[in-house]
C-alpha positions as a Markdown table, in Angstrom:
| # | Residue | x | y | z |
|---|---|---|---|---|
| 1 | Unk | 20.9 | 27.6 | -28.1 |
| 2 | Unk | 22.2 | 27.3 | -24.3 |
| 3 | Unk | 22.7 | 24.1 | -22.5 |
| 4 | Unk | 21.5 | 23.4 | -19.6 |
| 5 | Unk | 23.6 | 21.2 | -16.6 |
| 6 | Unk | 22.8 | 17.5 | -17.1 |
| 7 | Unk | 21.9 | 17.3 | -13.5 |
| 8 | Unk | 19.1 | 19.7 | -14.0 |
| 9 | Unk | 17.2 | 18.1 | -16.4 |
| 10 | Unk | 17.7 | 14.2 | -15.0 |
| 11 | Unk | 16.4 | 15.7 | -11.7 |
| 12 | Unk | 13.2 | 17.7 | -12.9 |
| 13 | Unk | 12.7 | 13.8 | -15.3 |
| 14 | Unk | 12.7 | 12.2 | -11.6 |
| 15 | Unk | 10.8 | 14.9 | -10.1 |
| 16 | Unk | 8.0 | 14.7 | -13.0 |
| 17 | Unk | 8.1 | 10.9 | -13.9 |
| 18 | Unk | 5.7 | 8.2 | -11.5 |
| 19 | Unk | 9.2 | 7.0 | -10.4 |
| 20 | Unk | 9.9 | 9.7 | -7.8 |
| 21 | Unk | 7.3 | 8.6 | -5.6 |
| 22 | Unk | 8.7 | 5.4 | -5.3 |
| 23 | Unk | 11.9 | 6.3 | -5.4 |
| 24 | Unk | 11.2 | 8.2 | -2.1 |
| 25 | Unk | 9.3 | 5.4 | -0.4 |
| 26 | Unk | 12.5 | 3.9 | -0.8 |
| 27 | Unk | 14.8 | 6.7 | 0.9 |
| 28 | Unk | 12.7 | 6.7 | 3.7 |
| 29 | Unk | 12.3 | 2.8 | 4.4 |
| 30 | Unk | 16.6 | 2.9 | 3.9 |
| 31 | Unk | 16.8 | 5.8 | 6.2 |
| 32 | Unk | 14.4 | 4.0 | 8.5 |
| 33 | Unk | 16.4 | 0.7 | 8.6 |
| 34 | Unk | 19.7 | 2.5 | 8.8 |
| 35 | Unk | 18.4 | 4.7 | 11.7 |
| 36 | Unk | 16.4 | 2.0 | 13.7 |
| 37 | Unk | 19.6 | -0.2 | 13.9 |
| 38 | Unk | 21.9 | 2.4 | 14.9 |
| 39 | Unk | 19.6 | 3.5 | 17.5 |
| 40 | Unk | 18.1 | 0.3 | 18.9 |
| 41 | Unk | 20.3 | -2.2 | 17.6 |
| 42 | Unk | 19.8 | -5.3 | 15.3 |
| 43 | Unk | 17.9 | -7.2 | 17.8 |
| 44 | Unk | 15.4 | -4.8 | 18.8 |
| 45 | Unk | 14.9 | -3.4 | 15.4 |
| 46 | Unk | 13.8 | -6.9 | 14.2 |
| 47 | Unk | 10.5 | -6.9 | 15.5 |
| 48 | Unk | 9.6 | -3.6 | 13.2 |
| 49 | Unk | 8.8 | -3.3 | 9.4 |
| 50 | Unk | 8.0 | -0.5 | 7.9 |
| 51 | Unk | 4.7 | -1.3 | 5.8 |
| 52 | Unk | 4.0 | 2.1 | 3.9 |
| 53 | Unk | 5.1 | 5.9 | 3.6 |
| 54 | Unk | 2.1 | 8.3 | 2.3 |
| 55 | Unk | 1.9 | 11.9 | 3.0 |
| 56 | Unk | 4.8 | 12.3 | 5.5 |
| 57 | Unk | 3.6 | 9.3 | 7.8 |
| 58 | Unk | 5.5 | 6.2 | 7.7 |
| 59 | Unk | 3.6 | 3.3 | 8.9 |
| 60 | Unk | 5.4 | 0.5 | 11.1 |
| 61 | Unk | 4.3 | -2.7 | 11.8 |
| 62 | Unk | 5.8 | -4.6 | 15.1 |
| 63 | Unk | 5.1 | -8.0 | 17.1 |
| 64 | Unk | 5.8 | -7.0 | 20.1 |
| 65 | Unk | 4.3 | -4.7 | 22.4 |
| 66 | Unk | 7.1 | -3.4 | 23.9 |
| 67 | Unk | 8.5 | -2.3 | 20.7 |
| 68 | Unk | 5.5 | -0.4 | 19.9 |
| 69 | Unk | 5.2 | 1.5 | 23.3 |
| 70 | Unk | 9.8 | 2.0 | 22.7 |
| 71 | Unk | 8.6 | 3.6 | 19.6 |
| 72 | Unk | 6.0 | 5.6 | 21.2 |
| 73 | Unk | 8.7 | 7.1 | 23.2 |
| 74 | Unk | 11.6 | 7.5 | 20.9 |
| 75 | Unk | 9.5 | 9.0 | 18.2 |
| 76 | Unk | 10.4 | 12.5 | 17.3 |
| 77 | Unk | 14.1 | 11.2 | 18.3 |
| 78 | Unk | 13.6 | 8.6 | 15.2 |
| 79 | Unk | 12.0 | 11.1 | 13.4 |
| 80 | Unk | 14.9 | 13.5 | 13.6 |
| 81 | Unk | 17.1 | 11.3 | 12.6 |
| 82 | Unk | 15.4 | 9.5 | 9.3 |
| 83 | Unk | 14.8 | 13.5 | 8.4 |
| 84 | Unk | 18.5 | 14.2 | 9.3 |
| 85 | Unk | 19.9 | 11.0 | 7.2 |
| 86 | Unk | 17.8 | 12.0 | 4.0 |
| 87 | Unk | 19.0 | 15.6 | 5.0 |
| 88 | Unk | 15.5 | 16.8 | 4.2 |
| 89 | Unk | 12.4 | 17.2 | 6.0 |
| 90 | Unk | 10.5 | 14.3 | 4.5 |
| 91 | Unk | 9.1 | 12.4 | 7.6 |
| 92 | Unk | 6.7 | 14.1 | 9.9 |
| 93 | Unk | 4.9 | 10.9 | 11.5 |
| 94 | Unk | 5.0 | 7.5 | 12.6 |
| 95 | Unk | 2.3 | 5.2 | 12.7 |
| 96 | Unk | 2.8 | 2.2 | 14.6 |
| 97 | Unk | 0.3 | -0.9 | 14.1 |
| 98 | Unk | 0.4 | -4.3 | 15.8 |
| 99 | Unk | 0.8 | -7.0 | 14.2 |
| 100 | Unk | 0.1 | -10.9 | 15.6 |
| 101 | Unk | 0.6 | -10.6 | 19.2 |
């Protein structure tokens, strides 16, 4: 009988179980926060929520319009950077929607 590393086997149970989905929406909308404040500061970052991650696209929802055309602009710089923090290529687009203004 041979034993196999612990860590194997608890990472191919994530990997199979409905958990890991969920468990990488989560990464990303940490990375996200982490990212957005370093980058634009607490302030700025405020006025954006991340709403959903499906298929590589994260979708942000923002109040101000400003903010949405800012994250227009600093988009594949943003992107880099979540993808860089989870030190994986897991995000691949933004979506940006407005929301009340």
């Amino acid at each position: 009988m041979s034993f196999e590393p612990i860590r194997r086997v608890l990472q191919r149970s994530v990997q199979s179980a409905p958990i890991a989905k969920e468990l990488q929406i989560a990464r990303v909308f940490e990375a996200w926060q982490n990212v957005i404040v370093a980058v634009w500061g607490s302030e700025r970052a405020a006025f954006l929520t991340p709403v959903s991650f499906r298929d590589g696209t994260l979708a942000v929802e923002t109040t101000s319009a400003s903010a949405q055309q800012q994250l227009r602009v600093d988009d594949t710089r943003l992107k880099n950077e979540v993808n860089r923090y989870l030190s994986e290529r897991v995000l691949l687009k933004i979506s940006v929607r407005s929301r009340g203004y």
